[in-house]
C-alpha positions in Angstrom: 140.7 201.7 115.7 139.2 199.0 113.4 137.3 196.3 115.4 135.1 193.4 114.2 131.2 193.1 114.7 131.5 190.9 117.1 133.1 193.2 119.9 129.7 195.2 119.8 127.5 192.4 119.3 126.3 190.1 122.4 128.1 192.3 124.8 127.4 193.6 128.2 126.8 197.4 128.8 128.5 198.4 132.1 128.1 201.3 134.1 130.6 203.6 135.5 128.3 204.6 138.1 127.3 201.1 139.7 130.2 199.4 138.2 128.0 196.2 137.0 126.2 195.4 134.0 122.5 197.6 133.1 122.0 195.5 129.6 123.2 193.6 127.1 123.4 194.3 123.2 121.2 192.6 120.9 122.0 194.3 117.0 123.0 197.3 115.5 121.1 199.9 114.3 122.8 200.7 111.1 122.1 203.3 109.1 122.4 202.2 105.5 122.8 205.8 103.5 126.5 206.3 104.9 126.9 203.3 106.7 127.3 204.5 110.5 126.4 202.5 113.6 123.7 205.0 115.3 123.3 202.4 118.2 122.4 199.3 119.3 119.2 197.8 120.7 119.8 196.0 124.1 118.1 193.6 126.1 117.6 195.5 129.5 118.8 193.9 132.6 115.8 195.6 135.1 113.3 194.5 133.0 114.8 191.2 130.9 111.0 191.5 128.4 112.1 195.4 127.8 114.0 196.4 124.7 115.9 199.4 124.8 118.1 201.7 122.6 122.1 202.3 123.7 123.1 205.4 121.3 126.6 205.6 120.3 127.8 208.9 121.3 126.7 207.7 124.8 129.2 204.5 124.6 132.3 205.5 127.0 135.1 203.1 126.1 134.8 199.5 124.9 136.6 197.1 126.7 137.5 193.3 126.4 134.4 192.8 129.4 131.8 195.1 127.1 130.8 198.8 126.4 131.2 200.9 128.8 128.4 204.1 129.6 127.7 206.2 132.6 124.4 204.8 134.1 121.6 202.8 132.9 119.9 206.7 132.3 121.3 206.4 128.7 119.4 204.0 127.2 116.1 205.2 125.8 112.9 203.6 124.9 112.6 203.4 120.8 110.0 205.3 120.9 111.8 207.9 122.3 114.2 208.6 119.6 112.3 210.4 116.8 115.3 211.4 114.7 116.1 207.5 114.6 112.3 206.2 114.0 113.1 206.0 110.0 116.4 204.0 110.3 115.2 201.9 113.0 112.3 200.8 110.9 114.4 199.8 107.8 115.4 197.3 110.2 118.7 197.3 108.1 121.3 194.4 108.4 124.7 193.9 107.1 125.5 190.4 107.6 124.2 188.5 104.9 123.9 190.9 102.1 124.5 190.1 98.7 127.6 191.9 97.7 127.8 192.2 93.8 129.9 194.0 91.1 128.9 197.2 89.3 129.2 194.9 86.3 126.5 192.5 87.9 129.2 189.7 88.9 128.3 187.9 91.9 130.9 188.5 94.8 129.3 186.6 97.6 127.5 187.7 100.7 128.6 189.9 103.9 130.1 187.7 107.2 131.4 190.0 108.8 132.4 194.2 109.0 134.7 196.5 111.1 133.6 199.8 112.1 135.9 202.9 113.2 135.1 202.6 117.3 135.6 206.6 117.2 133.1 207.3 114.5 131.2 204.5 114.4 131.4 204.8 110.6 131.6 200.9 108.7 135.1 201.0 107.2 135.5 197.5 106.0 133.4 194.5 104.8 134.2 191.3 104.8 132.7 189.2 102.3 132.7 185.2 101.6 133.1 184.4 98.3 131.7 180.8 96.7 134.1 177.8 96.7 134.1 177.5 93.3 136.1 181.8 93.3 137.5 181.1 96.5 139.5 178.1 96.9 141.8 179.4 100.1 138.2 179.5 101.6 139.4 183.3 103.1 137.2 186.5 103.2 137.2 189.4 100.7 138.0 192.5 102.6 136.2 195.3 100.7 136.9 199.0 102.2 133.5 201.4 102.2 135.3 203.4 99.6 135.0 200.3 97.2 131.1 200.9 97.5 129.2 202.0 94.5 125.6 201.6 96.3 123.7 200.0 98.7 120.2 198.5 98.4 117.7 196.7 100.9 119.1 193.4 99.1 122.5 194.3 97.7 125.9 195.8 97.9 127.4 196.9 94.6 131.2 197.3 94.7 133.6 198.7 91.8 134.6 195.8 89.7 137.3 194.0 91.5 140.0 194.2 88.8 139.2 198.1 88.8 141.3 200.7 90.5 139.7 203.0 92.5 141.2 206.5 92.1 142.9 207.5 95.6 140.3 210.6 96.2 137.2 208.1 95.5 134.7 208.1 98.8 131.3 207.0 97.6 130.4 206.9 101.8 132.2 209.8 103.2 
C-alpha cells in the first residue's frame, strides 16, 4: 500500500512492549541508487539531545497514532550501522529536488512522494510544476519507472509526451 511522506515523517515510534512512545521520527534515510527508505533518524524520547536510527525491516505496522516496533532495543546509534554509513552521509533528500526532462525541460521540483509501506521502495513522486505549465495549480504524479536518473541536484524523467514501454524499470 501507497502512502504519502507524511505518515512516516513527524511520527511517534510506539512500542509493543511498553505500549507508549520510545521516539519520534525526524527524516528519512533514503537511499538514492534505487530509491528505498533504509530508515529513519528519530529523536529519542530517553535522551531528547540523542539522535538515533529506526531501520525499516524493524517497523511492525504503521498506524494512524505512528510506527509501531517491539522495544526501544531497535533503534541503533548511527554509528552503529556500518553497511548504512555511505548512504547516511549523502545526507540524501527528496523533497525539493529539481525534477527535469531527459530533453533538459524544466518539470518543477519534488513536494511530496509515496513509498510501498511493504518494501519501503519510492513508487511515486509528486512534483509541482511552475504557474505559468500548471494553471490547475495540482501536482505531477511521476511513477519511479518514469525515472531516467537521479543526481545529488536533479531527477531526470522520460519526456513527458513519451511513452514508456510497459516492461521499462529504470529503479527495480
Amino acid at each position: 500500500m501507497l502512502q504519502l511522506s507524511g505518515a512516516f515523517l513527524d511520527q511517534p515510534v510506539l512500542s509493543l512492549r511498553t505500549s507508549a512512545p520510545v521516539a519520534k521520527t525526524l527524516q528519512p534515510i533514503i537511499n538514492p541508487n534505487n530509491l528505498k527508505i533504509e530508515g529513519f533518524y528519530c529523536q529519542d524520547n530517553k535522551d531528547r539531545k540523542k539522535q538515533l536510527v529506526l531501520l525499516y525491516q524493524d517497523i511492525r505496522d504503521i498506524i494512524p497514532q505512528g510506527l509501531v516496533v517491539n522495544d526501544h532495543d531497535v533503534l541503533a546509534e548511527p554509528s552503529e550501522l556500518v553497511r548504512l554509513k555511505e548512504i547516511m552521509n549523502l545526507n540524501f533528500q527528496l523533497i525539493g529536488k529539481q525534477v527535469v526532462t531527459a530533453r533538459g525541460e524544466k518539470v518543477g521540483k519534488v513536494t511530496d512522494y509515496a513509498p510501498d509501506t511493504a518494501t519501503m521502495f519510492v513508487q511515486k513522486i509528486y512534483v509541482s510544476q511552475s504557474i505559468l505549465k500548471n494553471f490547475a495549480g495540482g501536482n505531477l504524479g511521476i511513477d519511479r519507472t518514469q525515472i531516467v536518473e537521479i543526481t545529488n541536484k536533479k531527477i531526470v524523467i522520460h519526456d513527458l509526451q513519451q511513452k514508456v514501454p510497459a516492461r521499462a524499470s529504470a529503479m527495480a
